[in-house]
Every structure is written in C-alpha cells, then in structure tokens.
C-alpha positions in Angstrom: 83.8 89.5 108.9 86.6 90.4 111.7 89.1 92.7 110.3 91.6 91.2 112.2 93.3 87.3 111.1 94.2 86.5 108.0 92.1 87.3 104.8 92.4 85.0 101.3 91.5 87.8 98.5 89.5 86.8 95.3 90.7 88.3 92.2 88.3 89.8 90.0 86.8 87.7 87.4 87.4 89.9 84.0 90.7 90.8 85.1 92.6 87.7 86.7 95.8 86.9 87.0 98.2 85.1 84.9 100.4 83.2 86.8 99.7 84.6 90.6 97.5 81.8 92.6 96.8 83.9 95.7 97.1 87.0 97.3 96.5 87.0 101.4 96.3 89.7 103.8 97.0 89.1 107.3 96.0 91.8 109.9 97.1 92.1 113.5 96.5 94.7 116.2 100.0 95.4 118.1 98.9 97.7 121.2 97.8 100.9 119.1 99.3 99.6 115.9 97.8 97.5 113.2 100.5 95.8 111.3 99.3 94.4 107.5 101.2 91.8 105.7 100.3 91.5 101.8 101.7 88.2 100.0 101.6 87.6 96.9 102.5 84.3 95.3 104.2 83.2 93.9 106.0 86.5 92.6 108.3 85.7 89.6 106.5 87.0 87.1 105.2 90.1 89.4 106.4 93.6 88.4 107.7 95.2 91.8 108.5 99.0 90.7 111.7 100.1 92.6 109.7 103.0 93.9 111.7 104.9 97.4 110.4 105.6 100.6 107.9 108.4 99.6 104.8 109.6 99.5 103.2 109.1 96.1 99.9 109.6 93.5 99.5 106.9 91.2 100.6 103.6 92.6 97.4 101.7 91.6 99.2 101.8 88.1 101.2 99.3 89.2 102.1 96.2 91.9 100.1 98.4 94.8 98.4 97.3 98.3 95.6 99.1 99.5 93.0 99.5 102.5 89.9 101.4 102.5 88.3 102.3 106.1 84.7 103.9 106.6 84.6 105.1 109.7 80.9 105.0 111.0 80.9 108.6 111.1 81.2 109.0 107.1 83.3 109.3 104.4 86.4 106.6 104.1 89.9 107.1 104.4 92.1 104.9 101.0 95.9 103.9 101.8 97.9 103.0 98.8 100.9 100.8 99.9 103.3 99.8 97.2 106.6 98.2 97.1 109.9 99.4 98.8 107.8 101.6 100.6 106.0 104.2 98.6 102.8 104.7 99.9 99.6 107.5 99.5 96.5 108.4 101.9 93.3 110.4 100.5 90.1 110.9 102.4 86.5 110.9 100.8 83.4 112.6 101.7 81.4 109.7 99.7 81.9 107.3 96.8 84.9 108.6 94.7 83.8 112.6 95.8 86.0 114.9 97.6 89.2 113.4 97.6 91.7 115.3 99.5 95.3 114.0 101.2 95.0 112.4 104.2 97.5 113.4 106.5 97.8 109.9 108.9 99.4 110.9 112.3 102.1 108.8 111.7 103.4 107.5 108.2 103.0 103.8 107.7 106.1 102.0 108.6 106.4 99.7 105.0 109.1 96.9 104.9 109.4 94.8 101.4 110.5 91.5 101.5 113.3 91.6 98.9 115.0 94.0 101.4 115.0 91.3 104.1 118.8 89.7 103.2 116.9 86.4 102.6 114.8 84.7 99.5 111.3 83.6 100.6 111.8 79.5 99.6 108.5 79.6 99.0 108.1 82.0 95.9 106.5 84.7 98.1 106.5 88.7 97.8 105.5 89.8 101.4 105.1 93.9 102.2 105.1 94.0 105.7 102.9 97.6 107.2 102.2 99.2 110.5 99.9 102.1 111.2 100.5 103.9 114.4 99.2 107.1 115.9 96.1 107.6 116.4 94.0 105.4 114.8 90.3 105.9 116.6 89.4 108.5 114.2 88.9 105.4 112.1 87.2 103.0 114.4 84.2 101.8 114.6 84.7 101.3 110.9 83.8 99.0 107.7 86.8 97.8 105.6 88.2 97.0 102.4 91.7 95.2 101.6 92.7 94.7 98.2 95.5 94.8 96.0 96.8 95.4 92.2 99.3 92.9 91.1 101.1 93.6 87.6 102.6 91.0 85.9 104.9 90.7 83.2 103.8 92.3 79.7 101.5 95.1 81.8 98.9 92.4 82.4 96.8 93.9 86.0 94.8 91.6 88.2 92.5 93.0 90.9 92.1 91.3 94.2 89.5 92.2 96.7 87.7 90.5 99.8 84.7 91.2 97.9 84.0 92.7 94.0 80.7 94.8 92.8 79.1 93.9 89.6 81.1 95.5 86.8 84.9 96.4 86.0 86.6 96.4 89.2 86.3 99.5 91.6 87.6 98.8 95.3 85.8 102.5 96.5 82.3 100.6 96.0 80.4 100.0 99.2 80.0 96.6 98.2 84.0 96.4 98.7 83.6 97.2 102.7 83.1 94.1 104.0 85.3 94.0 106.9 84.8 95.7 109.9 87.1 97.1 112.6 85.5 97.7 116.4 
C-alpha cells in the first residue's frame, strides 16, 4: 500500500467507537515535506483536550494522532499528534524496546481545525500536520497511521490501517503496512 493518498482507518473490533463513523488520513508529499490531515467524523461527541503548542508524554490517553515509520535500516520512529498542537516523537530499537526522544529536525507544524475561524458544515475535526527537515533518515520505510479518539464518558476507540490479533497495539509489525519510498 502507497503511503501517500488518502487512507480510510478501521477501528478496532473490541474497542469501537460510539458515535464516530470514520476516521481518514490523507498524506501528501509537498517538496521535502509530508503534510498529514486526520478527520475525524463526525466530532460532537469527541473529547478534544485544549492541550498548547508543546511537546508532550502521554497523549495516547486521550483524542491523539499518530504515525509509526520503520525505516528499512531498523528500529521505528512513533509521532504522537494531538489536538491544538501538542505533539511527542520517540525512537525504538525493536518492538516497544529502547524508547528514547526523538529529536525530528524540525517540529511538526500542527494546525487544529476549531482554530480555523470557520465550523466544518460537515461535522468534521480535521488536524492538519507537516513534517519538514530532513526526512531521508526515514525513507525507504514501512508505515503505520492510526489514531485514538475519546468520546464522551472516557469511552477510547482505536483506529489503524491494520490491527494484530489481540487488544490493540499500533507498535506491532502487523500495524506497518504502508510504505514510504
């Protein structure tokens, strides 16, 4: 599967959603950059934390966005995205061993729809990313997207573009199905 275009997750099937149909990843490459756009929808019983621009630990607790990336040369790279801009990096040397902070060349560029001056008409939470610097430390590379939506009474649905067996764990292999040239 191309990591770039526009990717339909499937949420995990012991812990789905309540009310939220879809969630959708759309990836584009813009010159060095690769921009991300998350929607969820619809979003009115969605909890978005008012988190500030800031690196964080801890956002998969709530409403977070995330990518994975296994560069061919090992270990994987995990960026946490969450709304109004928070966001985390950590680097693996294998499955879920050696986490350390990954220090991007750039920070992500995060941009949250309920900051855009304008309600989505269509019931949509969008959080708009862009990775810059450089980015071919991560390339040739497989990928995950996924995502943790919290809804209203602390219930948390897991969406991936693929799920292992089991409770839901987006640093499986199985979760890399993506891959970036």
């Amino acid at each position: 599967m191309e990591f770039f275009g526009k990717h339909r997750l499937a949420p995990h099937p012991e812990q789905q959603a309540v009310s939220v149909a879809f969630v959708e990843v759309e990836v584009a490459r813009q010159g060095n950059n690769i921009a991300l756009t998350y929607t969820v929808e619809p979003v009115d019983s969605v909890i978005l934390p008012a988190f500030a621009h800031e690196r964080r630990d801890n956002l998969w607790r709530g409403t977070c966005f995330e990518l994975f990336v296994r560069p061919e040369r090992g270990g994987y790279v995990e960026f946490n995205f969450a709304p109004l801009s928070a966001w985390n990096a950590y680097s693996f040397t294998d499955w879920r061993m050696g986490r350390r902070a990954y220090q991007p060349d750039q920070e992500p560029r995060i941009r949250d729809s309920r900051l855009d001056g304008k309600q989505d008409s269509s019931g949509s939470y969008h959080l708009h990313v862009v990775l810059s610097g450089d980015l071919s430390l991560l390339a040739p590379a497989e990928v995950g997207l996924a995502a943790i939506v919290e809804e209203e009474g602390g219930k948390l649905s897991y969406w991936a573009l693929a799920h292992p067996p089991g409770s839901p764990n987006f640093h499986h292999p199985d979760c890399f199905v993506a891959r970036l040239a």
